[in-house]
PQR file with spaces between the fields and no chain letter, atoms N, CA, C, O and H, PARSE charges and radii, in Angstrom:
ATOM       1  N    UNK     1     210.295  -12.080  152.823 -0.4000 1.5000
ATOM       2  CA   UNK     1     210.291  -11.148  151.711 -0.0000 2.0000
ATOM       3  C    UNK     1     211.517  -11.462  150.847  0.5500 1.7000
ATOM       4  O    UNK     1     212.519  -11.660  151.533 -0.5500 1.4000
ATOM       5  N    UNK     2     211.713  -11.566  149.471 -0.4000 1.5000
ATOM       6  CA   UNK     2     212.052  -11.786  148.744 -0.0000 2.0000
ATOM       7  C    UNK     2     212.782  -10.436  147.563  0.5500 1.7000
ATOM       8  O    UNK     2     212.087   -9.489  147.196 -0.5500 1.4000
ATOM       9  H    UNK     2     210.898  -11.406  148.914  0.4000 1.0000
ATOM      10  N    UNK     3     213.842  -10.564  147.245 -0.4000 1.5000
ATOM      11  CA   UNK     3     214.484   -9.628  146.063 -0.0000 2.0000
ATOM      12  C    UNK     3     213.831   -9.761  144.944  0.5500 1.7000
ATOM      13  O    UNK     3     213.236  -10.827  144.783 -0.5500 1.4000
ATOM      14  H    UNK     3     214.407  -11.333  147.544  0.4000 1.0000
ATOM      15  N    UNK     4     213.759   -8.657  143.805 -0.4000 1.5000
ATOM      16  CA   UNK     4     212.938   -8.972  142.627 -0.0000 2.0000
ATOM      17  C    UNK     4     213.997  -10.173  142.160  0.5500 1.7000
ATOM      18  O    UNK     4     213.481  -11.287  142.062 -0.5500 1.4000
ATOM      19  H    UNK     4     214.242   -7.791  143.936  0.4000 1.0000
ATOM      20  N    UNK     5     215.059  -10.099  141.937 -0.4000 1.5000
ATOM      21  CA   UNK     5     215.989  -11.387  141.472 -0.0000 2.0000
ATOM      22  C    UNK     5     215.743  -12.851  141.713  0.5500 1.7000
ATOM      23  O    UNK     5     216.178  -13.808  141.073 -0.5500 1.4000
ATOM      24  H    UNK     5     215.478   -9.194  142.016  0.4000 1.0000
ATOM      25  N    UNK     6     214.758  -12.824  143.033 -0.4000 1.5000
ATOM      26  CA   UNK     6     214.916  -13.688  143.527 -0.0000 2.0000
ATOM      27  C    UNK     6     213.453  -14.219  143.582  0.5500 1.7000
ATOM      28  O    UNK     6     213.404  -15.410  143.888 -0.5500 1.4000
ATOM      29  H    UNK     6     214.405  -12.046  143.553  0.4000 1.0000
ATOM      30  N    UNK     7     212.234  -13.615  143.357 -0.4000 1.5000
ATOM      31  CA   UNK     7     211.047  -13.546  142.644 -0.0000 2.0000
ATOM      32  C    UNK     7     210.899  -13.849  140.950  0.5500 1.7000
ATOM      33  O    UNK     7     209.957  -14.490  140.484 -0.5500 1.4000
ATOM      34  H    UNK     7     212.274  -12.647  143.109  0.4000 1.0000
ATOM      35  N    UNK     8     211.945  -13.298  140.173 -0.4000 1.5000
ATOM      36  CA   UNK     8     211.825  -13.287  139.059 -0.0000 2.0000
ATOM      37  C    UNK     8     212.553  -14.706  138.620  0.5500 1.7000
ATOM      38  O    UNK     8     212.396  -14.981  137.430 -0.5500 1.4000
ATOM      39  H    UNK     8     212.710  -12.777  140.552  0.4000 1.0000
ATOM      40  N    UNK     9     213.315  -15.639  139.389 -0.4000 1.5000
ATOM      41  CA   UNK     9     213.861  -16.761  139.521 -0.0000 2.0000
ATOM      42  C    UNK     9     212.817  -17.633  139.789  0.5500 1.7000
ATOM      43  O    UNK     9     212.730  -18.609  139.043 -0.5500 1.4000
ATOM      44  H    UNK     9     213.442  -15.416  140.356  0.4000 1.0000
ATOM      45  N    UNK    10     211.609  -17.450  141.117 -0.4000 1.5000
ATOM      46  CA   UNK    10     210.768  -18.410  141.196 -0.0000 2.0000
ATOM      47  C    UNK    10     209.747  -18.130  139.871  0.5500 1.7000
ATOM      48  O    UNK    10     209.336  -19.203  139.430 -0.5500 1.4000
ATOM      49  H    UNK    10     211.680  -16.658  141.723  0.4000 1.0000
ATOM      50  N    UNK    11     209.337  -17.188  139.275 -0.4000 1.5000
ATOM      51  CA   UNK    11     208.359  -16.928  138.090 -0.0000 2.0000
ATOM      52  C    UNK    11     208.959  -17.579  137.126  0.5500 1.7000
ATOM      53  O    UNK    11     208.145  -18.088  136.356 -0.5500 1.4000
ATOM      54  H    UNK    11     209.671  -16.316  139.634  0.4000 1.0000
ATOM      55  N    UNK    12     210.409  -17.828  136.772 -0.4000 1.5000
ATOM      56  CA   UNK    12     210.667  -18.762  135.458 -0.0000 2.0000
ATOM      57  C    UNK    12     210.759  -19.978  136.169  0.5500 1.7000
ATOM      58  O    UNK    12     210.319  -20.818  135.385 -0.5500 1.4000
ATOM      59  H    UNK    12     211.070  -17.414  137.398  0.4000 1.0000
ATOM      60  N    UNK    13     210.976  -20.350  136.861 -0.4000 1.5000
ATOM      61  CA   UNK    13     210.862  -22.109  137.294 -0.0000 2.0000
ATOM      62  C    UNK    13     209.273  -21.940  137.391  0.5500 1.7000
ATOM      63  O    UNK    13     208.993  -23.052  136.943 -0.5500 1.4000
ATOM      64  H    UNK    13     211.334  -19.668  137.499  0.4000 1.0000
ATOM      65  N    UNK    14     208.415  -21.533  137.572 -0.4000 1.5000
ATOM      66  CA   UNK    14     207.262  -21.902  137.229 -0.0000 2.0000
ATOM      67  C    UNK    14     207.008  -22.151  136.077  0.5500 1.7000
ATOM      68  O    UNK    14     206.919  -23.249  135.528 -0.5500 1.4000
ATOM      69  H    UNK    14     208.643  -20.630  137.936  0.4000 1.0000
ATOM      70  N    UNK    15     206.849  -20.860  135.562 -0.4000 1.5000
ATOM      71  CA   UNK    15     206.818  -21.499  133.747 -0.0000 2.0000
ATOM      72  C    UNK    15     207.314  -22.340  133.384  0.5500 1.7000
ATOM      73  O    UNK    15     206.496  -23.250  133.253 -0.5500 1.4000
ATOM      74  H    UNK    15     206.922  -19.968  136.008  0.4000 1.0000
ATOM      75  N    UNK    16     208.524  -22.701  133.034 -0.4000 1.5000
ATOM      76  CA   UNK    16     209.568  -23.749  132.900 -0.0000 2.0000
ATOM      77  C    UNK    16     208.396  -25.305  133.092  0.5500 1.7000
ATOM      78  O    UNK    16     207.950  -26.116  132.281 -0.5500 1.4000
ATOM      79  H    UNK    16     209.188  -21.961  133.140  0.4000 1.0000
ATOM      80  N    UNK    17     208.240  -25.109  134.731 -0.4000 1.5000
ATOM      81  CA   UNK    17     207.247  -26.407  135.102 -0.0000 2.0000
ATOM      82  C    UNK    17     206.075  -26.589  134.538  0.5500 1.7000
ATOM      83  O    UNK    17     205.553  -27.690  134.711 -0.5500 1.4000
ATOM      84  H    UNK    17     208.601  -24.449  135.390  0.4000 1.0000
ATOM      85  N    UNK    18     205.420  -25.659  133.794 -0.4000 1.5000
ATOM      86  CA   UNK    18     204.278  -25.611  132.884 -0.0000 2.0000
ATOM      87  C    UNK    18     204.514  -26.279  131.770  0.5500 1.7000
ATOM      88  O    UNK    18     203.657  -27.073  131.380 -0.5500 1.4000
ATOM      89  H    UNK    18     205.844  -24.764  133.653  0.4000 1.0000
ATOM      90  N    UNK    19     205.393  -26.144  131.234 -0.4000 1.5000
ATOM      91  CA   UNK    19     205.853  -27.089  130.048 -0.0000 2.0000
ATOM      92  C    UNK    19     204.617  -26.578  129.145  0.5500 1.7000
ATOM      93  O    UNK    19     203.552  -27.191  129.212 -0.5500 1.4000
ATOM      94  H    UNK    19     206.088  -25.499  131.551  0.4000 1.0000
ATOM      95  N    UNK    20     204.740  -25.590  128.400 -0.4000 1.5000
ATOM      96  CA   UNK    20     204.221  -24.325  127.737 -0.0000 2.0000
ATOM      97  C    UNK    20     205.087  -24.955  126.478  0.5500 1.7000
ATOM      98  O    UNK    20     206.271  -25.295  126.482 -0.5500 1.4000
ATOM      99  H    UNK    20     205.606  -25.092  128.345  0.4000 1.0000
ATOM     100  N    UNK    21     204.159  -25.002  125.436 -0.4000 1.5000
ATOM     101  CA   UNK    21     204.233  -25.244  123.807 -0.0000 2.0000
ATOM     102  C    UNK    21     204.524  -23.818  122.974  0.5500 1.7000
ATOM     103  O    UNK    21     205.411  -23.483  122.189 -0.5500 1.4000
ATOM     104  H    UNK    21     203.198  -24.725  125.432  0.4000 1.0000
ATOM     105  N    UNK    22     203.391  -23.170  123.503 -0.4000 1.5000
ATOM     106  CA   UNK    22     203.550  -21.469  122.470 -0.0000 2.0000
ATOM     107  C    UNK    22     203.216  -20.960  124.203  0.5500 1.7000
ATOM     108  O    UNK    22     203.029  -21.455  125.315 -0.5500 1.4000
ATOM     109  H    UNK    22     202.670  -23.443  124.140  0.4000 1.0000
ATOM     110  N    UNK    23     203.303  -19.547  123.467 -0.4000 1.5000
ATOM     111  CA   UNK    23     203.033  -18.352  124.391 -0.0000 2.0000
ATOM     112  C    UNK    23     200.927  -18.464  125.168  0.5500 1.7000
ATOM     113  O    UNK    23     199.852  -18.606  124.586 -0.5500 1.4000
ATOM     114  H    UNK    23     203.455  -19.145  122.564  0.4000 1.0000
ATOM     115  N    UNK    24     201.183  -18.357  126.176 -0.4000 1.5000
ATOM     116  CA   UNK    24     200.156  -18.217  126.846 -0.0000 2.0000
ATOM     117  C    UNK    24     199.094  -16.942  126.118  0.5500 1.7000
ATOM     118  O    UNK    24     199.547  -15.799  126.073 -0.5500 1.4000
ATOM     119  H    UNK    24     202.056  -18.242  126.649  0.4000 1.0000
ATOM     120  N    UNK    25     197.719  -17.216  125.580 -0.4000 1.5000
ATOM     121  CA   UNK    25     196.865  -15.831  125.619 -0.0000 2.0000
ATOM     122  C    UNK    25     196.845  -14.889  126.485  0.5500 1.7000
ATOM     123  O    UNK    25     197.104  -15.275  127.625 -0.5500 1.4000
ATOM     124  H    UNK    25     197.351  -18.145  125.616  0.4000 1.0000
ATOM     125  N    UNK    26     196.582  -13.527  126.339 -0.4000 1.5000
ATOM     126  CA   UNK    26     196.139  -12.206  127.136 -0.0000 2.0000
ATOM     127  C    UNK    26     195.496  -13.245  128.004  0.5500 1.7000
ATOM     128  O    UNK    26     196.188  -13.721  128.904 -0.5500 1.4000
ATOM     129  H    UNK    26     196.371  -13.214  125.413  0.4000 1.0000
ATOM     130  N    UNK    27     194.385  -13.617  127.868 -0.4000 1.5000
ATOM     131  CA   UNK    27     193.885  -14.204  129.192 -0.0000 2.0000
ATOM     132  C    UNK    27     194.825  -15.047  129.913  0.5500 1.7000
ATOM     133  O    UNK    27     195.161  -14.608  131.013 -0.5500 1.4000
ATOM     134  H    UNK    27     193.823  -13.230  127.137  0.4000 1.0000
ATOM     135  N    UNK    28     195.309  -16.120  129.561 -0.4000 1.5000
ATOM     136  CA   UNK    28     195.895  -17.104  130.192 -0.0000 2.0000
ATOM     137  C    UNK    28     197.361  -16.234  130.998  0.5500 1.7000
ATOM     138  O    UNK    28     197.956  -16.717  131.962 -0.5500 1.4000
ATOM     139  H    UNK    28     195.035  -16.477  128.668  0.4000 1.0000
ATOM     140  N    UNK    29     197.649  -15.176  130.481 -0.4000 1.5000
ATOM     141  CA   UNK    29     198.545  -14.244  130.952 -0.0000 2.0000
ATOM     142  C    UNK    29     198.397  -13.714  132.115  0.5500 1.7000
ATOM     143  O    UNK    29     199.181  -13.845  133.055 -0.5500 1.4000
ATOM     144  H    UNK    29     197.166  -14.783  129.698  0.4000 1.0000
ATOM     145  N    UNK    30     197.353  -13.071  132.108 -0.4000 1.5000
ATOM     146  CA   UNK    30     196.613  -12.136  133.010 -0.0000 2.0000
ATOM     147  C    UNK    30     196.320  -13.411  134.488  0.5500 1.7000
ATOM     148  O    UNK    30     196.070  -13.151  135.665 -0.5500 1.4000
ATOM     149  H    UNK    30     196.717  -12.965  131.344  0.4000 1.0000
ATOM     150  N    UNK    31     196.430  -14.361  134.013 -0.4000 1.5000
ATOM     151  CA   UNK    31     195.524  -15.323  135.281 -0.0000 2.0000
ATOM     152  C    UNK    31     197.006  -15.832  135.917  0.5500 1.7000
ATOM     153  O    UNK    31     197.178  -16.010  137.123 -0.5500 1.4000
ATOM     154  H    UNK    31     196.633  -14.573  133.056  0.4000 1.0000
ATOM     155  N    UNK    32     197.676  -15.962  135.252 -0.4000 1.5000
ATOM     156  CA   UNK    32     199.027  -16.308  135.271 -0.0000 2.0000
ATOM     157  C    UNK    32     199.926  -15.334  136.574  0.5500 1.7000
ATOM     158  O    UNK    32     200.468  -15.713  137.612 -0.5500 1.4000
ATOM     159  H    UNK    32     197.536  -15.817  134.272  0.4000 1.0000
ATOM     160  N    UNK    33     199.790  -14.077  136.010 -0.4000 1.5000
ATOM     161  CA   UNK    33     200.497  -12.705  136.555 -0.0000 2.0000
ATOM     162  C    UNK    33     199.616  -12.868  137.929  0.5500 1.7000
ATOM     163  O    UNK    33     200.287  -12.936  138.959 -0.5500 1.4000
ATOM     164  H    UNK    33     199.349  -13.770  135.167  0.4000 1.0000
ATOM     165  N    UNK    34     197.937  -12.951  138.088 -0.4000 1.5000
ATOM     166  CA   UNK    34     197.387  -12.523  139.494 -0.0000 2.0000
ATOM     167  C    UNK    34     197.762  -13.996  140.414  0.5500 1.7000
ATOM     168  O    UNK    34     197.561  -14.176  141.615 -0.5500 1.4000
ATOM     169  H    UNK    34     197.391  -12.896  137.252  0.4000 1.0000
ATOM     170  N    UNK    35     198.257  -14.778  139.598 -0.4000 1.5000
ATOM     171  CA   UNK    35     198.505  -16.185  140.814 -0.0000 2.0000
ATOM     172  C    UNK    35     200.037  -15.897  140.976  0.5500 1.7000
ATOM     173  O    UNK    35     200.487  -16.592  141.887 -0.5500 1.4000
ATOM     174  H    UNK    35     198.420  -14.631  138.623  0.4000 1.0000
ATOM     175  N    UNK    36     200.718  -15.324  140.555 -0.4000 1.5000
ATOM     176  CA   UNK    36     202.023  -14.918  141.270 -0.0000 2.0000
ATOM     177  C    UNK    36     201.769  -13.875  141.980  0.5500 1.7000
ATOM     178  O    UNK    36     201.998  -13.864  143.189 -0.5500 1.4000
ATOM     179  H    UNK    36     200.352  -14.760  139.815  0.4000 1.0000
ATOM     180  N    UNK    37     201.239  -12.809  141.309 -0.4000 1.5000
ATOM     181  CA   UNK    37     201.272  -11.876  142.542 -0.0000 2.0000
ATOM     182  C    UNK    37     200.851  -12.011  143.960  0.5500 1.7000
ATOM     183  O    UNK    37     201.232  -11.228  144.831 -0.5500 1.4000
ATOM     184  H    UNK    37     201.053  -12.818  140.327  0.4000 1.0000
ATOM     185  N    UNK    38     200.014  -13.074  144.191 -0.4000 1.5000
ATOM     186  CA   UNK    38     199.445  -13.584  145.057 -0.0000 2.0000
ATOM     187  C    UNK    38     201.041  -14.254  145.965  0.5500 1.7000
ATOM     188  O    UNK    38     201.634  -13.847  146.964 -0.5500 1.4000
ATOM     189  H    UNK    38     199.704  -13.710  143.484  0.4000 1.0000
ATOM     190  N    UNK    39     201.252  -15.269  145.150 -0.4000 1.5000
ATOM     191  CA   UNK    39     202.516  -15.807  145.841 -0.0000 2.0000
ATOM     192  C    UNK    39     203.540  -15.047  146.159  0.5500 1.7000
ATOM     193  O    UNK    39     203.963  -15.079  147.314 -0.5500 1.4000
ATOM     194  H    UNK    39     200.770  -15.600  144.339  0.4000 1.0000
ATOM     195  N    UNK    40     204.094  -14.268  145.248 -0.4000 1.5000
ATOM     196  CA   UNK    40     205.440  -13.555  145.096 -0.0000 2.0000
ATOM     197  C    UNK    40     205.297  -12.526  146.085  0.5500 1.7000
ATOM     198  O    UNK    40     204.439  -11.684  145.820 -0.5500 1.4000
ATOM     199  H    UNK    40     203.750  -14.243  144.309  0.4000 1.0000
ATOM     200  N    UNK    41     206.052  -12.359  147.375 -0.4000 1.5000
ATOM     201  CA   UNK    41     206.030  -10.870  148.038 -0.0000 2.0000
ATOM     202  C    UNK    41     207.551  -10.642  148.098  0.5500 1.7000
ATOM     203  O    UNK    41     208.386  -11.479  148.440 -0.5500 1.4000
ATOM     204  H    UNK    41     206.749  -13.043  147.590  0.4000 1.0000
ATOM     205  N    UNK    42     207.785   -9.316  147.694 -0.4000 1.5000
ATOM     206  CA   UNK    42     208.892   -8.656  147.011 -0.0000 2.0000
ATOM     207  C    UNK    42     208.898   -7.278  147.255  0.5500 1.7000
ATOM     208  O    UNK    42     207.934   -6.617  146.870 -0.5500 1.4000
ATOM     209  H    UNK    42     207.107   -8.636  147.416  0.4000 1.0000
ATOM     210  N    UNK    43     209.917   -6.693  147.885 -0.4000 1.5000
ATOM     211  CA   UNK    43     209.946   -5.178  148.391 -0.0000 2.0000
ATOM     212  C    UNK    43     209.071   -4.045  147.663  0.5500 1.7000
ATOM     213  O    UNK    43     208.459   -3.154  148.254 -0.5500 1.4000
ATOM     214  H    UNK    43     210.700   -7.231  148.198  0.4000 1.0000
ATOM     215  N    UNK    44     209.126   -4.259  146.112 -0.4000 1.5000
ATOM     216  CA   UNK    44     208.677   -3.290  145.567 -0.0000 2.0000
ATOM     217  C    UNK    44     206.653   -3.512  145.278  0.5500 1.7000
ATOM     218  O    UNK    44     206.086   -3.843  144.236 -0.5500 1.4000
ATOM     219  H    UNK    44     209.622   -4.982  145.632  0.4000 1.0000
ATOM     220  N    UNK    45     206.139   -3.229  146.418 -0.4000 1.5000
ATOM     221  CA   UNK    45     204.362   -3.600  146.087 -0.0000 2.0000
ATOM     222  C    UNK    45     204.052   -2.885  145.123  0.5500 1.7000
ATOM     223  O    UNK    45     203.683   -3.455  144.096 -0.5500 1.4000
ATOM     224  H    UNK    45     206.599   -2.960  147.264  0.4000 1.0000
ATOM     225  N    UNK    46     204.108   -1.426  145.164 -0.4000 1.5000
ATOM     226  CA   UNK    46     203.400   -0.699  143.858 -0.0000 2.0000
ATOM     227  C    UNK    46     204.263   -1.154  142.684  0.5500 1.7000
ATOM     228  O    UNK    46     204.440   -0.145  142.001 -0.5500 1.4000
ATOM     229  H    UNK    46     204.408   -0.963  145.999  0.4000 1.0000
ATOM     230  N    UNK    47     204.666   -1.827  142.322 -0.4000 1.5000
ATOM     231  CA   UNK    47     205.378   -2.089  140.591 -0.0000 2.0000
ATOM     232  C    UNK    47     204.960   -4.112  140.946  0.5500 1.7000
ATOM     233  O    UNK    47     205.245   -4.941  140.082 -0.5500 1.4000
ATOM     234  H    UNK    47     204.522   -2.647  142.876  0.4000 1.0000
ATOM     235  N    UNK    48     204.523   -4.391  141.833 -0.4000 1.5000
ATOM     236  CA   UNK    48     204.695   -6.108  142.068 -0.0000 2.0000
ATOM     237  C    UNK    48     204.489   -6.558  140.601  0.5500 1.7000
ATOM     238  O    UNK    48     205.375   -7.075  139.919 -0.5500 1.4000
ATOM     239  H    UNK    48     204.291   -3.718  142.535  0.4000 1.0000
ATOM     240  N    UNK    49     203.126   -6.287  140.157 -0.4000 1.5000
ATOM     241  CA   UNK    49     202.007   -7.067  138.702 -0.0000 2.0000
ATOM     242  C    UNK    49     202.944   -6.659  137.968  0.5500 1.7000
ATOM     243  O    UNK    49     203.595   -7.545  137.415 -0.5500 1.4000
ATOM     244  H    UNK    49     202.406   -5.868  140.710  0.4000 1.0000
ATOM     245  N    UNK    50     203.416   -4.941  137.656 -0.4000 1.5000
ATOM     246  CA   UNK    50     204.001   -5.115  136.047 -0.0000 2.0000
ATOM     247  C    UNK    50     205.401   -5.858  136.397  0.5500 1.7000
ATOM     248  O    UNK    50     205.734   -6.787  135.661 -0.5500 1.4000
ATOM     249  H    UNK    50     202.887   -4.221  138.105  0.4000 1.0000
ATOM     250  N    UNK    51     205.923   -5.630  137.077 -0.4000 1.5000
ATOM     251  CA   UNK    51     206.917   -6.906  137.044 -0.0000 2.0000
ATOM     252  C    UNK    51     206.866   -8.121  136.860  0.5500 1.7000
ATOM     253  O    UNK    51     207.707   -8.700  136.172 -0.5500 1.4000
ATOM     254  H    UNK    51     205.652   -4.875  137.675  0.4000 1.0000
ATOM     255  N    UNK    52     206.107   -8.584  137.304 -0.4000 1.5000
ATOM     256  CA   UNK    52     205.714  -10.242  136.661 -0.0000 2.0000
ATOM     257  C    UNK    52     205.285   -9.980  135.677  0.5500 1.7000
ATOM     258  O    UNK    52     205.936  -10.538  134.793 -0.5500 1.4000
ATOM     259  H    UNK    52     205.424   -8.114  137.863  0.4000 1.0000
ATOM     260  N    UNK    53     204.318   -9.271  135.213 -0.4000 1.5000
ATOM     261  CA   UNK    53     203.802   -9.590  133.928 -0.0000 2.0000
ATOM     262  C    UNK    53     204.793   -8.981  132.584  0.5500 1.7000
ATOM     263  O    UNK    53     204.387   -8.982  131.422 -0.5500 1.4000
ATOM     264  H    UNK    53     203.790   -8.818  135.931  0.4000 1.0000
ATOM     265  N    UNK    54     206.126   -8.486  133.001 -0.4000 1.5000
ATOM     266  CA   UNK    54     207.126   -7.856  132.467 -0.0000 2.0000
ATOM     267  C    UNK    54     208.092   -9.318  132.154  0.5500 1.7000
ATOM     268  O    UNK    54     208.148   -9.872  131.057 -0.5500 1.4000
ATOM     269  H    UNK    54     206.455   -8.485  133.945  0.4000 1.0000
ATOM     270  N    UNK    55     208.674   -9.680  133.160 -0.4000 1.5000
ATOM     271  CA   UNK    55     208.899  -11.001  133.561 -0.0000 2.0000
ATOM     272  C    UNK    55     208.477  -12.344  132.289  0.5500 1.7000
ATOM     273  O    UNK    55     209.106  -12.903  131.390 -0.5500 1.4000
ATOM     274  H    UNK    55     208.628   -9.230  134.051  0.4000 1.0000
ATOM     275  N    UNK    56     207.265  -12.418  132.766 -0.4000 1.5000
ATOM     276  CA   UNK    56     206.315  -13.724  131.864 -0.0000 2.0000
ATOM     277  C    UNK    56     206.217  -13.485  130.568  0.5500 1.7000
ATOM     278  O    UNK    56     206.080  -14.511  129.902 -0.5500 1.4000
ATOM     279  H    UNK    56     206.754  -11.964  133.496  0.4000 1.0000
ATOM     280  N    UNK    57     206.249  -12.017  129.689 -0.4000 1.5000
ATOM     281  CA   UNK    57     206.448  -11.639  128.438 -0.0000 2.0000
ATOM     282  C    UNK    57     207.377  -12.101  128.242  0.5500 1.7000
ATOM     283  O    UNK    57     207.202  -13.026  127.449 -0.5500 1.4000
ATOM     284  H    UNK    57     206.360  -11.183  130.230  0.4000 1.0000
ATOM     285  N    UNK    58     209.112  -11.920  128.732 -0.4000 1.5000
ATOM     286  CA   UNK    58     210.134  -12.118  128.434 -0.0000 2.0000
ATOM     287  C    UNK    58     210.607  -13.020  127.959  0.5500 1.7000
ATOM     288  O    UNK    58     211.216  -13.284  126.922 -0.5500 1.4000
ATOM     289  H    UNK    58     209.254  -11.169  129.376  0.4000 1.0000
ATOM     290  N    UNK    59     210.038  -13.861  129.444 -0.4000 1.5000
ATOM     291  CA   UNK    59     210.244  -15.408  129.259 -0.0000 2.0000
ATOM     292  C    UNK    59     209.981  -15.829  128.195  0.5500 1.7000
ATOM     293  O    UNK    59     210.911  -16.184  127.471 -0.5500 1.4000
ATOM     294  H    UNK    59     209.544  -13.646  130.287  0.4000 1.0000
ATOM     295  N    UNK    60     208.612  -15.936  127.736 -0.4000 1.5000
ATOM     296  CA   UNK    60     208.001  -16.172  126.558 -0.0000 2.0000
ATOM     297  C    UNK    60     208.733  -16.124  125.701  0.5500 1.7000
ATOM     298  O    UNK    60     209.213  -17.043  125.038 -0.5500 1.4000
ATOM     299  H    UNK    60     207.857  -15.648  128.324  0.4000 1.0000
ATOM     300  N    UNK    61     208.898  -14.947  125.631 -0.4000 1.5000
ATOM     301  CA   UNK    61     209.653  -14.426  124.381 -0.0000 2.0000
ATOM     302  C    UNK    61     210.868  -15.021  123.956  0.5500 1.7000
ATOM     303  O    UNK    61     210.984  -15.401  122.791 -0.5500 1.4000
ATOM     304  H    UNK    61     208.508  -14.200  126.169  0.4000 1.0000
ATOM     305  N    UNK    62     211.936  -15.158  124.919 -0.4000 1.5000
ATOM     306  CA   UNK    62     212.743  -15.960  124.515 -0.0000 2.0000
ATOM     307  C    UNK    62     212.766  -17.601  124.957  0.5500 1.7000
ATOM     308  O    UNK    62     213.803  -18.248  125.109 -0.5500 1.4000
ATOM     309  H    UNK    62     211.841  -14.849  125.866  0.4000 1.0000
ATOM     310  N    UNK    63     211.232  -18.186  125.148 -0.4000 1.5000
ATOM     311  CA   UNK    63     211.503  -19.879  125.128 -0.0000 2.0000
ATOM     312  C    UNK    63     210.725  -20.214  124.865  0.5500 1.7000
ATOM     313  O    UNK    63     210.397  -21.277  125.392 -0.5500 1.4000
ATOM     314  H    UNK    63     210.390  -17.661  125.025  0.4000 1.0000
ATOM     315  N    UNK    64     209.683  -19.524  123.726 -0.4000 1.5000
ATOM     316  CA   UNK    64     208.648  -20.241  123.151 -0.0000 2.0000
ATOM     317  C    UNK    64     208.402  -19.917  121.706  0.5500 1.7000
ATOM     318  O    UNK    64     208.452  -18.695  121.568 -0.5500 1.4000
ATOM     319  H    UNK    64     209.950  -18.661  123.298  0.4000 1.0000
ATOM     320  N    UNK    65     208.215  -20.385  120.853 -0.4000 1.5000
ATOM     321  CA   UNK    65     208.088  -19.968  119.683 -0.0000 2.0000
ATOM     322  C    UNK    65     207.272  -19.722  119.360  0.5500 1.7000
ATOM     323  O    UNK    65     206.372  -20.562  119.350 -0.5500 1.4000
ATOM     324  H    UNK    65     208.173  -21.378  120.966  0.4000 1.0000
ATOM     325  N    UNK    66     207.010  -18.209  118.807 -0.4000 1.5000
ATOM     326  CA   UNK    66     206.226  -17.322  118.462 -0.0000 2.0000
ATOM     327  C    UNK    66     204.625  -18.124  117.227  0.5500 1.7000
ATOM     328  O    UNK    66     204.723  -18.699  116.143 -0.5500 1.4000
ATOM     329  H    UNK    66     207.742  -17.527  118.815  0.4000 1.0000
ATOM     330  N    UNK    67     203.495  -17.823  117.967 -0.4000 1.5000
ATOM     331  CA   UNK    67     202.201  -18.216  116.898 -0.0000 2.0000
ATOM     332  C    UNK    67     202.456  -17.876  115.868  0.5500 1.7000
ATOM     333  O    UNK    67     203.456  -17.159  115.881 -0.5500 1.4000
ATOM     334  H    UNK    67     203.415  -17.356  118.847  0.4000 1.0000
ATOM     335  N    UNK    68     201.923  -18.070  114.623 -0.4000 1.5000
ATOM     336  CA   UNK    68     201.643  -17.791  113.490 -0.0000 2.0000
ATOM     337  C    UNK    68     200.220  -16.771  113.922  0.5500 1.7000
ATOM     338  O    UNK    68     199.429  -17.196  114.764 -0.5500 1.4000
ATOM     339  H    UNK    68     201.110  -18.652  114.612  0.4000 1.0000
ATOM     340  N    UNK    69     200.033  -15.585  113.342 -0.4000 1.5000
ATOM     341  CA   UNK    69     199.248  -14.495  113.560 -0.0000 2.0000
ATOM     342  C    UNK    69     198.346  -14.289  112.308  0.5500 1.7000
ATOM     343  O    UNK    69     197.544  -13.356  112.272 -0.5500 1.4000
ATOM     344  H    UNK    69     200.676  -15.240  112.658  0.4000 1.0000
């Protein structure tokens, strides 16, 4: 079992290893978040998903440059 610190460390070296151009779609998000949650076990179970998927926004947010909308 793992610290969220220490979960939220393996979720950006993943991304990172994706080598991600822009931000992932809602979908590609969503598929993203249930294959960590799968991997990631971390004290807190009832909050596990929005944490990653809290997490993977972030990331995004600050290492990918935003679509044109």
């Amino acid at each position: 079992m793992m610290t969220k610190d220490e979960a939220r460390r393996v979720l950006e070296t993943e991304l990172r290893s994706r080598k991600l151009a822009k931000p992932m779609t809602l979908e590609e998000l969503n598929v993203f978040c249930e294959e960590m949650y799968k991997r990631l076990e971390f004290k807190s179970h009832s909050e596990r998903l929005a944490d990653i998927l809290k997490w993977a926004k972030a990331w995004q947010s600050k290492n990918l440059p935003r679509s044109a909308a």
